[in-house]
DRENKE-363974 format. One line per field, with one value per residue (C-alpha): y, z, x; residue in one letter. Coordinates in Angstrom, 1 decimal. Last residue first. Layout:
yy = [Y | ...];
zz = [Z | ...];
xx = [X | ...];
residuo = [A | ...];
***
This chain:
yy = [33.5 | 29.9 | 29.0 | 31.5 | 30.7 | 27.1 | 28.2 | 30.0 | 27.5 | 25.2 | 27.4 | 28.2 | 24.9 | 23.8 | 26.5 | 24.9 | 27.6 | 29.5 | 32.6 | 35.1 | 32.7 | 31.3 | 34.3 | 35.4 | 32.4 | 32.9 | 36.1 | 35.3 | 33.2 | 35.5 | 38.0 | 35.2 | 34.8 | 38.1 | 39.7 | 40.7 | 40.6 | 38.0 | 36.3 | 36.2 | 35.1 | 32.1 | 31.0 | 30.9 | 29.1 | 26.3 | 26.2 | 26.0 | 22.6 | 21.4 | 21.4 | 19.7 | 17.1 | 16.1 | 16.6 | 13.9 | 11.4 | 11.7 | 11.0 | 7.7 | 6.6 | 6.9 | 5.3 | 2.5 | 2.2 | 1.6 | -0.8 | -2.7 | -2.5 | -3.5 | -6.9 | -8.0 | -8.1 | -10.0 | -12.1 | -12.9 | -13.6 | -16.3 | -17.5 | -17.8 | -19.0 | -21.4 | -23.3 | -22.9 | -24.8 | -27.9 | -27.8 | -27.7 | -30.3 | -32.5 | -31.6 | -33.4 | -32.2 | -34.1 | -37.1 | -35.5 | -35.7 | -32.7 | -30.7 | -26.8 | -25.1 | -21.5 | -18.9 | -15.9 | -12.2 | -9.7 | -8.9 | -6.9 | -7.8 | -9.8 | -10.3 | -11.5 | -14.3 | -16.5 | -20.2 | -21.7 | -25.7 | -26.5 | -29.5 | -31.1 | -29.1 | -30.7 | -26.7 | -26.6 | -28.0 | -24.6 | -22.3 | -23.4 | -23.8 | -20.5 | -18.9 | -21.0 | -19.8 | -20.9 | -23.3 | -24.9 | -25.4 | -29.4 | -30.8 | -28.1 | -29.9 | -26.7 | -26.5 | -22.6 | -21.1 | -18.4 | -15.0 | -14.0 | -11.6 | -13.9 | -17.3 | -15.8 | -14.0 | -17.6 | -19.4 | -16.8 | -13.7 | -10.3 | -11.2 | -10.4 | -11.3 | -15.0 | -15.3 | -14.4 | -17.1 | -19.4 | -17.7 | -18.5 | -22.2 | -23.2 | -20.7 | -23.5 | -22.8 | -19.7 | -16.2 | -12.7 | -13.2 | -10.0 | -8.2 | -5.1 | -3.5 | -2.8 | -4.4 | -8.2 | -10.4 | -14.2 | -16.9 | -19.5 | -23.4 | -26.1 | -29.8 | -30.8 | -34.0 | -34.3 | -30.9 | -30.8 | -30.1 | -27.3 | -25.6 | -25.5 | -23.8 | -21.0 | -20.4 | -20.0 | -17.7 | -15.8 | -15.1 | -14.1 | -11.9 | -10.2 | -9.4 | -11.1 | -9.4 | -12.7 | -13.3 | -14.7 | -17.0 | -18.6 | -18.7 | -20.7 | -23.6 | -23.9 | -24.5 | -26.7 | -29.1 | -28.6 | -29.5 | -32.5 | -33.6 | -33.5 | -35.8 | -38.2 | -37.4 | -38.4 | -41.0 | -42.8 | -42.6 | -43.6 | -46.1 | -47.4 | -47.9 | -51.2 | -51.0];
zz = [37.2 | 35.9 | 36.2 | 34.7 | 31.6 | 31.6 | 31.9 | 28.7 | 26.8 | 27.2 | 26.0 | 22.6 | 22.2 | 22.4 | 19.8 | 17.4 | 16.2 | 13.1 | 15.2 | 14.3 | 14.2 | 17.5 | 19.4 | 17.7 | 18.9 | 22.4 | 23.2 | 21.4 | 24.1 | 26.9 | 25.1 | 25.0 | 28.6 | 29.8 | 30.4 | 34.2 | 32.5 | 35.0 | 36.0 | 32.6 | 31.7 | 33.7 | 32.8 | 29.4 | 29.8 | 31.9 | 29.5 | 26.6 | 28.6 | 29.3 | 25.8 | 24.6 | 27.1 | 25.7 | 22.1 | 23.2 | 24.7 | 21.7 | 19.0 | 21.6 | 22.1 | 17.4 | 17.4 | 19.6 | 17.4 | 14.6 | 16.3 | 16.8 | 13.5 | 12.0 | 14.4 | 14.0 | 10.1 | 10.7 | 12.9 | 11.0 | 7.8 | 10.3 | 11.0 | 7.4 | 6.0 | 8.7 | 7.3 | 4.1 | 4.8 | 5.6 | 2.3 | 0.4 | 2.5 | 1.3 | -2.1 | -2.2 | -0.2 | -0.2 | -3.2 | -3.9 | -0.9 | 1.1 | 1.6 | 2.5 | 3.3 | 2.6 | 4.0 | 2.0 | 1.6 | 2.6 | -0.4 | 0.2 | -2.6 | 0.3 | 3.5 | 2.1 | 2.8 | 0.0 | -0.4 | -0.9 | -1.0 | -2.1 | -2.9 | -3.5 | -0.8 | -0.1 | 0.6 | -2.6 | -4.6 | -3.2 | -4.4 | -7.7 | -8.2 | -6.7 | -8.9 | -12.0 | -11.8 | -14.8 | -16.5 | -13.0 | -12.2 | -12.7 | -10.4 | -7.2 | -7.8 | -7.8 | -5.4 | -6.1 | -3.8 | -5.8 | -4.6 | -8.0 | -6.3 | -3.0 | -4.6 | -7.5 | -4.6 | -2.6 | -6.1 | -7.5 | -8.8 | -8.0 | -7.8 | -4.4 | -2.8 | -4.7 | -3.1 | -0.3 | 0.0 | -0.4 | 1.9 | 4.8 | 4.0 | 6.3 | 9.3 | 9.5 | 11.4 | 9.9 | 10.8 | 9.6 | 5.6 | 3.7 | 0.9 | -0.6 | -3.5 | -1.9 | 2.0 | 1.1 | 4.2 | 4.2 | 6.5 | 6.5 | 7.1 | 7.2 | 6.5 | 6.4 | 5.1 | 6.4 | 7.8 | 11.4 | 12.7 | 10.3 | 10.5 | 14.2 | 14.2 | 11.0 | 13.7 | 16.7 | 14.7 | 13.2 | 16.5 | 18.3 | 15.2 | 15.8 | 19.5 | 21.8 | 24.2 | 23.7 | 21.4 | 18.8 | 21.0 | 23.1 | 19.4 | 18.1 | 20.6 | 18.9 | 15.6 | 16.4 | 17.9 | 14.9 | 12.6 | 15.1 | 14.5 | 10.7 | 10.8 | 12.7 | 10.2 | 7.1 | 8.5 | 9.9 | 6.0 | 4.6 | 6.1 | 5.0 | 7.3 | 7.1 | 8.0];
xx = [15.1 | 16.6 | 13.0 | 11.6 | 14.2 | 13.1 | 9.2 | 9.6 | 11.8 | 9.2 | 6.2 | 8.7 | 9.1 | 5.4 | 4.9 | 7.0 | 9.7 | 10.1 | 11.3 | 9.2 | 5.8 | 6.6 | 7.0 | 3.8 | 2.1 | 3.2 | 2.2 | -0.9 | -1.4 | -0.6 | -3.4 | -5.9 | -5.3 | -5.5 | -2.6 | -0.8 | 2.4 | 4.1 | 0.8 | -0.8 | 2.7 | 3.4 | -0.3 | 0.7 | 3.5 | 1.8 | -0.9 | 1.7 | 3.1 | -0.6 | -0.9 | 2.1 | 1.8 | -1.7 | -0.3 | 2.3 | -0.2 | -2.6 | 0.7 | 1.4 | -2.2 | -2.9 | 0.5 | -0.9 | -3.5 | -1.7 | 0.6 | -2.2 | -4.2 | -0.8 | -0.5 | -4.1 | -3.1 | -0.3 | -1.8 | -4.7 | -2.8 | -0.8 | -3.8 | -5.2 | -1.6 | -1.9 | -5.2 | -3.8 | -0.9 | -3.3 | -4.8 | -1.6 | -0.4 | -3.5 | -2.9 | 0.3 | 3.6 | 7.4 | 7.9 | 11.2 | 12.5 | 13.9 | 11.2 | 10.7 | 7.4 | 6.8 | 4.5 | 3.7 | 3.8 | 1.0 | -0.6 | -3.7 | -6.4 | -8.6 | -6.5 | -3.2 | -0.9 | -0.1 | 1.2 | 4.5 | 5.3 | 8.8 | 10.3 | 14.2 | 15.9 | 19.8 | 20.6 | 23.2 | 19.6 | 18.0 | 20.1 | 20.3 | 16.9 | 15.9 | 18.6 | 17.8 | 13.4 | 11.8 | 14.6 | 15.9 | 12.5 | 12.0 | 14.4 | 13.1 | 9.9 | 7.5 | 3.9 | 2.6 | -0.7 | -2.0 | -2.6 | -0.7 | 2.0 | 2.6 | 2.7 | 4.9 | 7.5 | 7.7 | 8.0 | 11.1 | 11.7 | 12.8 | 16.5 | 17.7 | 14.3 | 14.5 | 18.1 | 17.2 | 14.6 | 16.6 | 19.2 | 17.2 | 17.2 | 20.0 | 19.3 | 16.4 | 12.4 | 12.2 | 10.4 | 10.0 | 12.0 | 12.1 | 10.6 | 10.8 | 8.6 | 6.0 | 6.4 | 6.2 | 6.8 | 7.5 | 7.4 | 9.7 | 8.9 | 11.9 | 11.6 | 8.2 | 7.8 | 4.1 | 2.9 | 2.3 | 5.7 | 6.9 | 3.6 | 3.8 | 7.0 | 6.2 | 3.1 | 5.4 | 8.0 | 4.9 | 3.6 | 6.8 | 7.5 | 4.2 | 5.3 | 3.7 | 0.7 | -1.6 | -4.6 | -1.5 | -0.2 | -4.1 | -5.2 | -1.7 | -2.1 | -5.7 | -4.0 | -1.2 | -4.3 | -6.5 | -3.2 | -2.9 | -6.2 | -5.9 | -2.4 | -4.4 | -7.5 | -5.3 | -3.0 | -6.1 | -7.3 | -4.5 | -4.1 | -8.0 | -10.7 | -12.6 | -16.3];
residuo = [X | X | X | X | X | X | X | X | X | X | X | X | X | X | X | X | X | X | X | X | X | X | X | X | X | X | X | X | X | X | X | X | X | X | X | X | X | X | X | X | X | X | X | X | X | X | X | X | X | X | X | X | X | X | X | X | X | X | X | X | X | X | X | X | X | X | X | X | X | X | X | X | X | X | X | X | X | X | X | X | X | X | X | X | X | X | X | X | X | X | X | X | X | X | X | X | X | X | X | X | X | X | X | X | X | X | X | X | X | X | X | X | X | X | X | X | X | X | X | X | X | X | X | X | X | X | X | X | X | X | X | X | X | X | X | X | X | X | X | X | X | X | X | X | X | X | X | X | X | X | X | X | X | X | X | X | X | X | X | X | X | X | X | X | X | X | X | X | X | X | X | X | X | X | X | X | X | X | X | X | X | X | X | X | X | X | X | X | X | X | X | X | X | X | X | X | X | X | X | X | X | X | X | X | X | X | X | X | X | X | X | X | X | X | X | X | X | X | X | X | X | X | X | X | X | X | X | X | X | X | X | X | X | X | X | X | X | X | X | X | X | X | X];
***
């Protein structure tokens, strides 16, 4: 059976995106920070997709957008130029969920900025597609060519494959640094506590109080002076202290 170019192209091309991939599990499972991750994965996208030029990643934040990774300083302002104005194929993948493949020749009418913008760069295709974990928009990943033959429906396919890691990442990345706000707010009201236990230790001994008493010591210091209880414990034990 005769295999086609084409064909060996196809799954060579196929292998390598698998390869990319599985170098990205061991980046993203690791302790990096997310724009470590999206810097590796905007890198392996950029090598793995035919014509390839440049790959940025893109985050929407509301209204606010900005660009977390990039393979090229050079097409940075590209997609400045799209945040600046509100409009744009990077900004359309992201808000319609929709992946959008534009011949830089042929949107000068639709989007001028982005057109004009990118022909100054020498970029003559662009390949964007969203990130988003079911209705939440995340931004998009965008891939850069400079011929005007650059990304088929193949590419398309492939960069979806890295819009779901990188989608991953980001998401894995949120419900990290949640969590360690969650650890950090814990830590502090831990602290706090054992600081007004201190304090009111100090003045069950000093007063010779029970402990409820000391503590509504405290709170009614607190309350008169419109200060944070955990202040008012601390600047208890400093005077002591200075005693």
């Amino acid at each position: 059976m005769l295999v086609s170019i084409n064909e060996v192209e196809s799954a060579a091309r196929l292998d390598e995106a698998s390869a990319a991939l599985e170098d990205l599990q061991g980046v993203l499972a690791s302790e990096e920070s997310i724009q470590d991750a999206l810097q590796g994965l905007a890198e392996a996208a950029v090598r793995v997709i035919a014509d390839a030029g440049a790959v940025t990643i893109t985050i929407v934040d509301g209204e606010n957008a900005s660009t977390a990774a990039s393979t090229s300083e050079d097409v940075i302002r590209i997609d400045a130029d799209q945040y600046a104005s509100g409009d744009g194929p990077c900004l359309e993948a992201a808000h319609t969920l929709t992946p959008v493949r534009v011949a830089v020749g042929d949107a000068g009418q639709r989007w001028p900025k982005f057109a004009e913008t990118a022909e100054q760069a020498g970029v003559r295709a662009y390949l964007s597609a969203p990130l988003a974990v079911g209705e939440d928009v995340l931004g998009s990943l965008n891939v850069y060519g400079y011929t005007d033959e650059a990304f088929d429906p193949y590419d398309e396919a492939l960069l979806r494959l890295f819009t779901t890691a990188a989608s991953g990442a980001i998401t894995a990345a949120r419900r990290s640094s949640r969590s360690r706000q969650i650890i950090e707010n814990l830590t502090r009201a831990l602290v706090s506590r054992a600081e007004i236990d201190q304090a009111k230790g100090a003045l069950m001994a000093v007063h010779g109080v029970e402990a409820d008493a000391a503590f509504q010591r405290l709170v009614d210091e607190s309350q008169t002076t419109n200060t944070k209880l955990v202040e008012v414990a601390r600047r208890l034990m400093e005077s002591l202290r200075r005693e």
